[in-house]
C-alpha positions in Angstrom: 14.9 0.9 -13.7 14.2 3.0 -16.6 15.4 1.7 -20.0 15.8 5.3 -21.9 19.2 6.0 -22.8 20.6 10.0 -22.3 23.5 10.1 -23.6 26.3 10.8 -21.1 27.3 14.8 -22.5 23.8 16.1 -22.8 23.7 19.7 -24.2 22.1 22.5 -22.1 18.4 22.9 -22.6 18.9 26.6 -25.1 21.3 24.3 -27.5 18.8 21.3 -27.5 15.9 24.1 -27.8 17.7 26.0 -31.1 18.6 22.8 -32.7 14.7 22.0 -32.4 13.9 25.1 -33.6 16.6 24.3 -36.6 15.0 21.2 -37.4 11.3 23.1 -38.5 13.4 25.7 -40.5 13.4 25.6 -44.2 11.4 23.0 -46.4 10.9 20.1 -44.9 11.3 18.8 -41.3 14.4 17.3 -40.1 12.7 14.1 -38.5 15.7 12.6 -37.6 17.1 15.3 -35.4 13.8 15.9 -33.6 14.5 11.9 -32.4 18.0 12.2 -31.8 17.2 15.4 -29.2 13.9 14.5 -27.4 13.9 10.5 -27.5 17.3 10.8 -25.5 16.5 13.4 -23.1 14.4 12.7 -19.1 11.5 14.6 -18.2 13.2 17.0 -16.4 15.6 17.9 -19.5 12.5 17.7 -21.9 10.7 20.4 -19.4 13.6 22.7 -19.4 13.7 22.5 -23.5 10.0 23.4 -23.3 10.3 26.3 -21.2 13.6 27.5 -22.7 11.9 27.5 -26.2 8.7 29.1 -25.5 11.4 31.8 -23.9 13.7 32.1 -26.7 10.8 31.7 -29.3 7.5 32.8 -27.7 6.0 29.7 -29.2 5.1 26.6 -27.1 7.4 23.4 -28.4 4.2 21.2 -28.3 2.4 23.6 -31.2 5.4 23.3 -33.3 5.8 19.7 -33.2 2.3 19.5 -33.4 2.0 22.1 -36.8 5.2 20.3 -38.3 4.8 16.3 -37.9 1.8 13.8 -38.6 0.3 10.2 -38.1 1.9 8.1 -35.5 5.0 10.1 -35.4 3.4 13.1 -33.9 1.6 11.3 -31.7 4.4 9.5 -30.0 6.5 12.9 -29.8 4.1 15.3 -28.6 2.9 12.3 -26.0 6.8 11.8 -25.1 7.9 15.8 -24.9 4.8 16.1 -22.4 5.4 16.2 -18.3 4.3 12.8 -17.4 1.2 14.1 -15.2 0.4 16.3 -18.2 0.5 13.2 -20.2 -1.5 10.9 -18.3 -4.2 13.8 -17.7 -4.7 14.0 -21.4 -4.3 10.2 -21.8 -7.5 10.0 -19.1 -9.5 13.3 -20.4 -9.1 11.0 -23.8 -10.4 8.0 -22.5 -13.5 10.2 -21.3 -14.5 10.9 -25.1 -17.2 9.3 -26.4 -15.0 8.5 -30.2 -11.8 7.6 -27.7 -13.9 6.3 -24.2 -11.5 3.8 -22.7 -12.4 2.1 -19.7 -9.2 0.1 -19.9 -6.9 3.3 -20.6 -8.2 4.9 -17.2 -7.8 1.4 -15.2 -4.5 1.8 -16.2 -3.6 4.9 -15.4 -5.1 4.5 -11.6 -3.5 1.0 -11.0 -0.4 1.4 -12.6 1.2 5.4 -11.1 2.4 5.7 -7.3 -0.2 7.0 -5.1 2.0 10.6 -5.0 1.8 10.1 -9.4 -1.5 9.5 -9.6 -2.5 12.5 -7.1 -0.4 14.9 -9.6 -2.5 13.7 -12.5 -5.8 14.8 -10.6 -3.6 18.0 -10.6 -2.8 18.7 -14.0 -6.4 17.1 -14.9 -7.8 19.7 -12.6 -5.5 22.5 -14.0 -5.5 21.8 -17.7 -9.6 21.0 -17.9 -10.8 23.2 -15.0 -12.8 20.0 -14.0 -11.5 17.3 -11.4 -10.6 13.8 -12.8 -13.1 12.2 -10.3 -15.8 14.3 -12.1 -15.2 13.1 -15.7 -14.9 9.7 -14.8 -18.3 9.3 -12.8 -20.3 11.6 -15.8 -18.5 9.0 -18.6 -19.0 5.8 -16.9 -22.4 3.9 -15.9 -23.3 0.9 -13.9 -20.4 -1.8 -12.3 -18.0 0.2 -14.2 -18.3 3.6 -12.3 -18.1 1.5 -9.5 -15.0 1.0 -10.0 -13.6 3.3 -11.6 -14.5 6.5 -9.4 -12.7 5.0 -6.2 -9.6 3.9 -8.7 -9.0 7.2 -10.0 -9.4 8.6 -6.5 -7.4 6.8 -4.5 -4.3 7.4 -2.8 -3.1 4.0 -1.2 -0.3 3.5 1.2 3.3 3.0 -0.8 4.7 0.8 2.1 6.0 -2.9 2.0 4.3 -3.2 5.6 1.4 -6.0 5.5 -0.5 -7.2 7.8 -1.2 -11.0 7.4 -4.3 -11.8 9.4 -6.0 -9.1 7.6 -5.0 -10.4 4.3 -6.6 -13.8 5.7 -9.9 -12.6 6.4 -9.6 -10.5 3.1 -8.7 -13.3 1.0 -11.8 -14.8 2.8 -14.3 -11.9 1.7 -13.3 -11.9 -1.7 -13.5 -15.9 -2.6 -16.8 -16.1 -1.0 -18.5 -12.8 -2.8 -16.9 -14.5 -6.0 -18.3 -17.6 -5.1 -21.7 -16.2 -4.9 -20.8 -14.2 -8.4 -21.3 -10.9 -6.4 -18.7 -9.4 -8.4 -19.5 -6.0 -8.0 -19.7 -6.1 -4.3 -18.3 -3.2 -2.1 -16.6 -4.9 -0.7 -14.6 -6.5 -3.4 -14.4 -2.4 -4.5 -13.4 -1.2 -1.3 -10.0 -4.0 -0.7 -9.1 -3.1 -4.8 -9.0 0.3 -4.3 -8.2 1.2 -0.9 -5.7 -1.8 -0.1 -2.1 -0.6 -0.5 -0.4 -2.9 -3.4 1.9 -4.7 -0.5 -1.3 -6.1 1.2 -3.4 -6.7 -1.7 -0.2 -9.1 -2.9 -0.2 -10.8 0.3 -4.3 -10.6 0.4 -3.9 -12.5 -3.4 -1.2 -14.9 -2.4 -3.3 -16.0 0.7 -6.4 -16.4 -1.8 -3.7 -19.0 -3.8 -2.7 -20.8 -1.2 -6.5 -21.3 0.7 -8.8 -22.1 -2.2 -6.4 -23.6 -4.9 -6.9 -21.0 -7.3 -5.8 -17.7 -8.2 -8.7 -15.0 -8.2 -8.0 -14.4 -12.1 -8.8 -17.9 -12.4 -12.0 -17.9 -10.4 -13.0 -14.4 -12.0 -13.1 -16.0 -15.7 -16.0 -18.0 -15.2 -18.0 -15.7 -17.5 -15.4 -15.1 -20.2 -17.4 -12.9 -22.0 -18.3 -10.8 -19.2 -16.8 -6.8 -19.8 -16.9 -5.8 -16.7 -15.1 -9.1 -15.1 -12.5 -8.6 -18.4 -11.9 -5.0 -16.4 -11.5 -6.4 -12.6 -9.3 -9.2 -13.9 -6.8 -6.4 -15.7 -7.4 -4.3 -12.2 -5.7 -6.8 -10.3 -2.8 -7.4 -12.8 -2.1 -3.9 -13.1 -1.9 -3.7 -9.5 0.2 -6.8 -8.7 2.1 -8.0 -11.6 2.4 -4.3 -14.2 4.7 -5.5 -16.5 2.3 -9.1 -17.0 -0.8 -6.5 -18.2 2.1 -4.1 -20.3 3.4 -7.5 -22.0 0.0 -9.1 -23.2 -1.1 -5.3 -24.1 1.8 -5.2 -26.6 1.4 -8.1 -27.9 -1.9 -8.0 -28.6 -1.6 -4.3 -30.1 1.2 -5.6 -32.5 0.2 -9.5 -33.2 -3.3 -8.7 -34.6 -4.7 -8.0 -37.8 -3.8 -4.2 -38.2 -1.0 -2.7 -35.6 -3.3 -0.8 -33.1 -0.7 2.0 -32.9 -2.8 4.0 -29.8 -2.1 1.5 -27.4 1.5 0.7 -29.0 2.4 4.4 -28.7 0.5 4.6 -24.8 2.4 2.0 -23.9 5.9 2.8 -24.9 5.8 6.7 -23.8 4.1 6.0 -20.6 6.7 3.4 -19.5 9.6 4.1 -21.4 11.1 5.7 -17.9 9.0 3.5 -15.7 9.6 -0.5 -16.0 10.4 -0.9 -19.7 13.4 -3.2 -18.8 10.6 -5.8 -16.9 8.2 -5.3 -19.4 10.9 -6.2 -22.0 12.1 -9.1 -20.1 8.2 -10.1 -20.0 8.0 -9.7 -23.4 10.9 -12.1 -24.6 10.3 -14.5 -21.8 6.7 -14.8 -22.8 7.2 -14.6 -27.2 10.5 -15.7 -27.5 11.5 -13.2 -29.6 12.3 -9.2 -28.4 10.0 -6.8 -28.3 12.2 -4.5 -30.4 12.3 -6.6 -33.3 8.6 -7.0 -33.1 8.4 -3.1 -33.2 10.3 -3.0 -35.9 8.8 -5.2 -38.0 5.5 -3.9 -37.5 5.9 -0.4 -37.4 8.4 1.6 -40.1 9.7 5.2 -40.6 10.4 7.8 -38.2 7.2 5.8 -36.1 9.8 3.0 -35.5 12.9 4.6 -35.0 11.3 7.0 -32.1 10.1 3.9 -30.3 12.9 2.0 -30.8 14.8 5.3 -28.9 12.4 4.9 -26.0 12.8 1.2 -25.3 16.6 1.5 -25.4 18.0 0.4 -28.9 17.8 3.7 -30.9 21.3 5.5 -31.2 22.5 7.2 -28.6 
């Protein structure tokens, strides 16, 4: 359940497109009626503006906003007006950079989209950098972590709710005994993360619970300062419990010294039309306070006000 509001008239796409085109006019920007259009408005609506505008004004939206706003602002808009796939492609070809190389960003991105998402990001990878997502990812990464992350990025797991219990036994057996013998690299342990569908790697982790007393987070943070075990335990929430991983992500990007306003931003426009309600309900079970008035008092400006749109409490 998406938590972005459109408001219940919504304007054609030319009207949306000239007011846009309005608010770069003259001096100044109009800020507040870039939010009020494109932080109330899905991705289909925000693809039709695009194309409309580049039509009307044989400019591409995404330069404009790009040549007329800065900082934070500019980089939650042009991140929000983009087509999801397009977004996560850049999002990954990003996390491929040696400045912006994110191990964690492309984990995400893998082990959080539907099978059928994820397959239209290689797409958009492929089309926008003329390179396949798969590539990048085995050239950036080295050692245990390509290991993972080439299969993640490729995968293409089965969306079902179908499981099938005995192999989830004999799984759940595989994986506490290569962790047990601190094989945690093992193919095997690979090949059931990133093959399994998320269905039978719930029941897989649930049978793990129930046979050895532990969950395999717990029994994976033997070596707390271990990066690559840091990566694998994040793997498995992203793939079972989303909005857990989202929660802490947020928290930690706004409770530390210094807002880290990348993964803030990431965060919010990635999932804004995804599971921002859970991650929301995540958030206030798990801080007692909500997640919008941490945002807002961490963030200020046009920053806050667009992602206070895109969790659900800007004006309609």
């Amino acid at each position: 359940m998406a938590s972005l509001k459109v408001p219940a008239s919504v304007p054609p796409p030319h009207e949306d497109a000239e007011q846009l085109h309005k608010a770069f006019e003259g001096w100044g920007t109009n800020e507040g009626l870039i939010i009020s259009i494109l932080a109330h408005r899905n991705a289909a609506q925000r693809n039709l503006i695009r194309q409309v505008y580049a039509e009307a004004h044989g400019q591409d939206l995404l330069k404009d906003l790009d040549k007329e706003l800065s900082s934070d602002f500019e980089r939650a808009v042009l991140l929000w007006t983009l087509d999801p796939a397009e977004r996560d492609a850049y999002l990954a070809n990003e996390a491929t950079k040696r400045l912006t190389s994110s191990n964690w960003v492309l984990m995400e991105i893998a082990c959080t989209r539907s099978s059928h998402d994820l397959f239209k990001v290689r797409q958009a990878y492929h089309a926008r950098y003329k390179k396949s997502l798969e590539e990048d990812v085995a050239y950036h990464t080295t050692g245990d972590f390509r290991k993972l992350l080439v299969p993640l990025v490729s995968a293409f797991r089965y969306e079902g709710e179908e499981v099938n219990t005995m192999l989830a036994k004999s799984e759940a057996k595989i994986l506490h005994e290569k962790i047990s013998d601190k094989a945690y690299s093992d193919e095997e342990i690979i090949r059931i993360l990133t093959t399994r569908s998320k269905a039978q790697l719930n029941a897989t982790l649930n049978h793990y619970n129930n046979a050895f007393g532990n969950s395999i987070n717990k029994n994976l943070k033997e070596d707390a300062d271990n990066d690559f075990l840091k990566l694998l335990r994040a793997t498995i929430k992203c793939l079972t419990y989303p909005e857990k991983y989202f929660e802490k992500l947020l928290r930690l990007s706004i409770k530390k010294l210094g807002t880290d306003e990348w993964a803030l931003t990431r965060v919010v426009t990635t999932r804004a039309e995804v599971d921002m309600e859970r991650i929301k309900e995540e958030y206030h079970r798990r801080n007692s306070v909500t997640l919008d008035r941490d945002i807002a008092g961490d963030t200020s400006g046009d920053y806050e006000r667009m992602l206070l749109a895109l969790i659900g409490h800007g004006d309609a």
